[in-house]
C-alpha positions as CSV (number, residue, x, y, z in Angstrom):
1,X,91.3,56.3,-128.3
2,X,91.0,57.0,-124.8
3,X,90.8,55.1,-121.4
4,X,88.1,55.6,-118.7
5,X,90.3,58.2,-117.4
6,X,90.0,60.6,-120.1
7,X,93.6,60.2,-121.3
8,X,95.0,59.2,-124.5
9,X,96.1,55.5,-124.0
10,X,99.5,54.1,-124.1
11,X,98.6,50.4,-124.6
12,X,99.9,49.3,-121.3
13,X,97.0,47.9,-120.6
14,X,98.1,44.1,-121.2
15,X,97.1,41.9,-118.9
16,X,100.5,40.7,-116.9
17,X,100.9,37.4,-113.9
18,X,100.8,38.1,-110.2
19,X,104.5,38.9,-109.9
20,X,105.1,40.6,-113.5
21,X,102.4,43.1,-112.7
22,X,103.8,43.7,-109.1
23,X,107.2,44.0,-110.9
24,X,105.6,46.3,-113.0
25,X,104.1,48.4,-110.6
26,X,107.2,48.7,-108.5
27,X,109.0,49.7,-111.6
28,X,106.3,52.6,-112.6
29,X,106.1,53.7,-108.6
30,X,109.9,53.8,-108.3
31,X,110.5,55.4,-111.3
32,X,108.0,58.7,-110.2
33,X,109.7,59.0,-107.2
34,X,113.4,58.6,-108.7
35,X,112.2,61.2,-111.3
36,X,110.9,63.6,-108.4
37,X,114.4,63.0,-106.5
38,X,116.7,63.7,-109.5
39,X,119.4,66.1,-109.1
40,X,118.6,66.7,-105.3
41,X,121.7,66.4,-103.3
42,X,122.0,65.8,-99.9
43,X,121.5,63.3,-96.7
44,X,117.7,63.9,-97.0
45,X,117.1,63.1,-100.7
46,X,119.7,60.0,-100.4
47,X,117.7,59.0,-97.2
48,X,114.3,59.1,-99.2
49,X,115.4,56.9,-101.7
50,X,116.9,54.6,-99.9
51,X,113.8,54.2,-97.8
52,X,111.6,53.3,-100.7
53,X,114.3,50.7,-102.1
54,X,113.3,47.0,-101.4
55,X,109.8,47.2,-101.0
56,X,107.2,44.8,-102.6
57,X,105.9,48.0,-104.2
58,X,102.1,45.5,-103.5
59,X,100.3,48.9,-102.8
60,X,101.5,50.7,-106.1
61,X,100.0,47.2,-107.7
62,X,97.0,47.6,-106.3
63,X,96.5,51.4,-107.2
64,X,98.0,49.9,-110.8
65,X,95.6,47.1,-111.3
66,X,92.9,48.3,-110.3
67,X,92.7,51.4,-112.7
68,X,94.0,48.5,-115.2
69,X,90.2,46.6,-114.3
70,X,89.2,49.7,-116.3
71,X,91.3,50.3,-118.9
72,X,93.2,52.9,-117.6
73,X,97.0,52.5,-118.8
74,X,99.6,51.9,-116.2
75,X,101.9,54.7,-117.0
76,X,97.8,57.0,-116.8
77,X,97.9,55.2,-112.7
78,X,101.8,55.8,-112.3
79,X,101.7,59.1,-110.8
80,X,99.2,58.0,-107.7
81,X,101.4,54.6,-107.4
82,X,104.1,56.3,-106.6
83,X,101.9,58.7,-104.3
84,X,101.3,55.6,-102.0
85,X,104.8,53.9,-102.2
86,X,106.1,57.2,-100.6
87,X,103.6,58.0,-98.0
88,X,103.7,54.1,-97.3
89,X,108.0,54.6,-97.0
90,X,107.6,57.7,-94.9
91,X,105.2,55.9,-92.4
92,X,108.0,53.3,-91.8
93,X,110.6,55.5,-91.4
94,X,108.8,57.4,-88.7
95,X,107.7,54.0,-87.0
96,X,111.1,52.9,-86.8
97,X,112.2,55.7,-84.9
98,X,113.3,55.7,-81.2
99,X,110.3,57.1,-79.9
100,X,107.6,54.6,-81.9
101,X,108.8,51.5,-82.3
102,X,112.7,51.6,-82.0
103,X,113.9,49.4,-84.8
104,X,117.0,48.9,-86.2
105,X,116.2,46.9,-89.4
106,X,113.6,47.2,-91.9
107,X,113.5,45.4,-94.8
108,X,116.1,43.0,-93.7
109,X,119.1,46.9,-93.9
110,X,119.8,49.3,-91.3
111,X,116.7,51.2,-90.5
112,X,116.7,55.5,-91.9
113,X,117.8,56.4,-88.4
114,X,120.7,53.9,-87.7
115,X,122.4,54.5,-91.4
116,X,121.9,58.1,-90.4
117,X,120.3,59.6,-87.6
118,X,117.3,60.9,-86.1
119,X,117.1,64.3,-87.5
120,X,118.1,62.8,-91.2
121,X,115.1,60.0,-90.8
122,X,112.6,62.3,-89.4
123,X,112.9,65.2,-92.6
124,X,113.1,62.4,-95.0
125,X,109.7,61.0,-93.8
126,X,108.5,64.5,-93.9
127,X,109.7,65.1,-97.5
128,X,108.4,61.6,-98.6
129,X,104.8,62.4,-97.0
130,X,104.6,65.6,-98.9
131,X,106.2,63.9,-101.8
132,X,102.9,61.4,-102.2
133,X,100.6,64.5,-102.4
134,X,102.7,66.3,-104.9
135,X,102.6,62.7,-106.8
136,X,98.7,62.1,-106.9
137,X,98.0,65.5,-108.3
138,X,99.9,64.5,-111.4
139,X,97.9,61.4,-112.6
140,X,96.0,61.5,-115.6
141,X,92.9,61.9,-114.9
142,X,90.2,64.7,-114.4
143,X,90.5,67.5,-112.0
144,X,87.5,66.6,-109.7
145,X,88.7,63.2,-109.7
146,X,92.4,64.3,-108.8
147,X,91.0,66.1,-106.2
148,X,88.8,63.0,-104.9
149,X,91.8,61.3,-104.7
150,X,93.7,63.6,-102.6
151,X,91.1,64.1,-100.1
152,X,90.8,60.7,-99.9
153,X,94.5,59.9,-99.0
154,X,94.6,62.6,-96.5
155,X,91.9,60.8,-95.0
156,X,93.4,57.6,-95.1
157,X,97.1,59.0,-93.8
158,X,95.5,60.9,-91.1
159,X,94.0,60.8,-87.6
160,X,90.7,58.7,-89.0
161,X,93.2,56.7,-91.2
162,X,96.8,55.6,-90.7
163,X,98.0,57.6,-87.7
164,X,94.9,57.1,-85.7
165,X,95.4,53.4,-85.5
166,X,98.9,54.3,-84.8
167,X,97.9,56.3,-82.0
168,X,95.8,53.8,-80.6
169,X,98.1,51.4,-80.7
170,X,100.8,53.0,-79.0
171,X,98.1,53.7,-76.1
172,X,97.3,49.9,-75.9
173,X,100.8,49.3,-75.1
174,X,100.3,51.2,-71.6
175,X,97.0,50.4,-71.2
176,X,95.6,48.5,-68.3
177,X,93.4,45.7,-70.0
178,X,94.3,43.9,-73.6
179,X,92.4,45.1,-76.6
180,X,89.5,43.3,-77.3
181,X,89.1,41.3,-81.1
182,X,86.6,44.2,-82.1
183,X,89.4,46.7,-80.8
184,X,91.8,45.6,-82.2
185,X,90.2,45.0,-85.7
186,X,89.3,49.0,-85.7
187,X,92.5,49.7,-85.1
188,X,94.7,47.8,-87.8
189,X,91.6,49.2,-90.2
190,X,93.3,52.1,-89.8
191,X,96.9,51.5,-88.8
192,X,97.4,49.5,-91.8
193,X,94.1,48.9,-93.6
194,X,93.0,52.9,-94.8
195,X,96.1,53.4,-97.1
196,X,95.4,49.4,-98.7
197,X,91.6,50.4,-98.8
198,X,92.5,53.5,-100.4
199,X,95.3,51.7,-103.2
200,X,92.7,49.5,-104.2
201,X,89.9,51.8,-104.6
202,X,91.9,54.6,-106.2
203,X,91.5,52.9,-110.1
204,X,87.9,53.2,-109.9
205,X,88.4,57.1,-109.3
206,X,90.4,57.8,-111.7
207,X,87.6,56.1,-113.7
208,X,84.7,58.0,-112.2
209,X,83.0,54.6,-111.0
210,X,82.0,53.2,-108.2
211,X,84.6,52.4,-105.2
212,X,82.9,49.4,-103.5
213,X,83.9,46.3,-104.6
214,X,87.5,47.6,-105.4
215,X,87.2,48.6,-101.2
216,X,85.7,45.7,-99.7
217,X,88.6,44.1,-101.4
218,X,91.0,46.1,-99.8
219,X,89.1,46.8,-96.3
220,X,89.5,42.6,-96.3
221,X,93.0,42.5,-97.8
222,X,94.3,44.8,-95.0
223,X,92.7,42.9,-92.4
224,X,94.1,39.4,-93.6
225,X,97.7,41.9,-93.9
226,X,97.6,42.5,-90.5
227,X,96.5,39.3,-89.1
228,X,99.7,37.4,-91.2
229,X,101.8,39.9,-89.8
230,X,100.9,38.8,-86.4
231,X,101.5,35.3,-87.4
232,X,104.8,35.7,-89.0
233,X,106.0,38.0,-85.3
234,X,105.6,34.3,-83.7
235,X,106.7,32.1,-86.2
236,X,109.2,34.2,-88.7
237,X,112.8,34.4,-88.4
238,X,114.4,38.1,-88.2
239,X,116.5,36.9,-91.4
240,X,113.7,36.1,-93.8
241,X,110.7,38.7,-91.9
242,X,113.7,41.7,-92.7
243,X,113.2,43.3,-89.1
244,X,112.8,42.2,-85.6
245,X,110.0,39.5,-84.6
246,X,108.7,38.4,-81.2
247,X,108.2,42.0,-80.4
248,X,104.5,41.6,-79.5
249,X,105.0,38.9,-77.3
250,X,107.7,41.0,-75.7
251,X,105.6,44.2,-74.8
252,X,102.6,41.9,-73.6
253,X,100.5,43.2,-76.6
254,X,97.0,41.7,-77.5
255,X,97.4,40.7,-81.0
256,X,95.1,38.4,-83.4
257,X,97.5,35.6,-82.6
258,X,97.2,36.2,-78.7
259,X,93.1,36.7,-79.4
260,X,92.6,33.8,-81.5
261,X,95.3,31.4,-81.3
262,X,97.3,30.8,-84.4
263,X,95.3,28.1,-86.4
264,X,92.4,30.7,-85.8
265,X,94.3,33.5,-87.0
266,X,95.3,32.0,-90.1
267,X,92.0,30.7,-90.4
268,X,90.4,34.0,-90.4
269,X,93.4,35.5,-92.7
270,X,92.0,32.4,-95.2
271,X,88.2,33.7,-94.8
272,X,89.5,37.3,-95.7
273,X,90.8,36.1,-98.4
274,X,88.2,34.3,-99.5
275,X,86.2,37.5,-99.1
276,X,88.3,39.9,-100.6
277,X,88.5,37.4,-104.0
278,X,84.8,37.0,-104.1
279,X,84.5,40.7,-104.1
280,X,86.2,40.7,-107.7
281,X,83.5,38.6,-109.0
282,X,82.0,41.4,-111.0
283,X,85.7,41.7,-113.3
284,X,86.0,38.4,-114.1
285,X,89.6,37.4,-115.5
286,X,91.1,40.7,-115.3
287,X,91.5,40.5,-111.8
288,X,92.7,37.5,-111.7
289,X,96.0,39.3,-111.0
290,X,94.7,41.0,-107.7
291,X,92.9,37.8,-106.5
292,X,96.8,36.1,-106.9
293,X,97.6,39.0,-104.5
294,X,95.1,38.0,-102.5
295,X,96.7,34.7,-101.8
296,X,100.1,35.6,-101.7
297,X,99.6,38.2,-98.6
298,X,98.7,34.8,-96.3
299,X,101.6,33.2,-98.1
300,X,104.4,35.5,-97.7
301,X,107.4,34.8,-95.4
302,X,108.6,38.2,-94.7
């Protein structure tokens, strides 16, 4: 028998609980990459696995799941889990760096360029960026769907995407006059919302169906993302966030927090949420798993 995405199934399709599905994923996402990365020697290799070590692996869940909300076997979704684990690890690296944000921790370790240096952090991104697109071409599914989903992660990554909001966040830190709410909500739709949208979306390609529900769920998810980010830089603690907080504040940056106060950001993080689980409606149970996501992105402490 085959899945929806044309592929002999596995039969690891079970339903799993929040955290045993994001275990999952991580497991599936980490093991691509490790298998990409054996036998390479060097600083560069050893820096690109070290950079994808000790995530929550919650965007290779949602790639995971939501091909699962189809029948498509985990191991079918691996390939493009792993795909967004490393182009999600490369985009840290590179914001840690001197000349973005100048970090020296991430994920509660030494940041790529401290353990190493510059040049080391900078290749490694590099590799682990081109790493995700070697990934995505490898999951099981049809060739004009493989291809959908590697135009669409350019597009998320790039200058309409990921980097774009990066862009325009970096400007806002020089700019004359705070970022509006609207402004600021474009931006983080890209800066951190395009690659979520993307990871939750990229099930129903594999499957040939329709992206919407699977992408207001994530265009919401990202935004609620964001916005608890901006509440744990006031209130979390360096120790349990994993990298510096207070940050924001510091540079005089307009921030949901600064926009709306902070029982109105986490108000609006609840909406999202709300939002993004009523967009599931149409799966029933088997998303229950993602709608538990949902909820633990305004309930994380780091």
């Amino acid at each position: 028998m085959t899945d929806a995405a044309g592929q002999e199934r596995t039969g690891d399709i079970a339903p799993l609980g929040f955290e045993a599905a994001l275990a999952r994923a991580a497991e599936l996402a980490n093991g691509q990459i490790s298998y990409a990365l054996s036998g390479v020697p060097g600083p560069v290799a050893a820096a690109m696995r070290y950079a994808v070590e000790g995530g929550k692996a919650l965007r290779a869940f949602m790639v995971i799941e939501g091909a699962r909300l189809f029948d498509i076997d985990r191991q079918h979704a691996a390939p493009a889990a792993g795909a967004i684990e490393a182009l999600h690890a490369y985009s840290l690296v590179h914001d840690d760096l001197p000349c973005m944000d100048d970090d020296d921790m991430r994920r509660g370790k030494p940041t790529v360029h401290r353990k190493w240096d510059e040049t080391t952090a900078v290749l490694a991104g590099d590799a682990l960026q081109a790493l995700a697109f070697q990934l995505v071409t490898h999951t099981a599914c049809p060739a004009d769907r493989r291809l959908e989903l590697v135009a669409g992660l350019a597009t998320a990554a790039g200058l309409r995407g990921m980097v774009g909001g990066q862009a325009r966040d970096i400007a806002a830190e020089s700019a004359q006059t705070p970022l509006t709410l609207e402004e600021i909500t474009a931006l983080q739709a890209g800066k951190t919302g395009a690659l979520i949208s993307w990871s939750c979306g990229a099930g129903a390609v594999m499957a040939g169906q329709s992206t919407g529900p699977l992408r207001r769920y994530g265009d919401c998810l990202g935004l609620a993302f964001q916005i608890w980010d901006d509440v744990l830089d006031v209130e979390g603690d360096a120790a349990t966030v994993g990298k510096a907080v207070g940050k924001d504040a510091d540079r005089g940056k307009a921030t949901f927090v600064s926009l709306l106060g902070m029982e109105g950001a986490k108000a609006r993080a609840q909406e999202l949420v709300h939002e993004a689980c009523t967009s599931l409606d149409l799966y029933g149970d088997a998303a229950d798993a993602l709608r538990d996501a949902a909820r633990f992105v305004i309930s994380r402490r780091n």
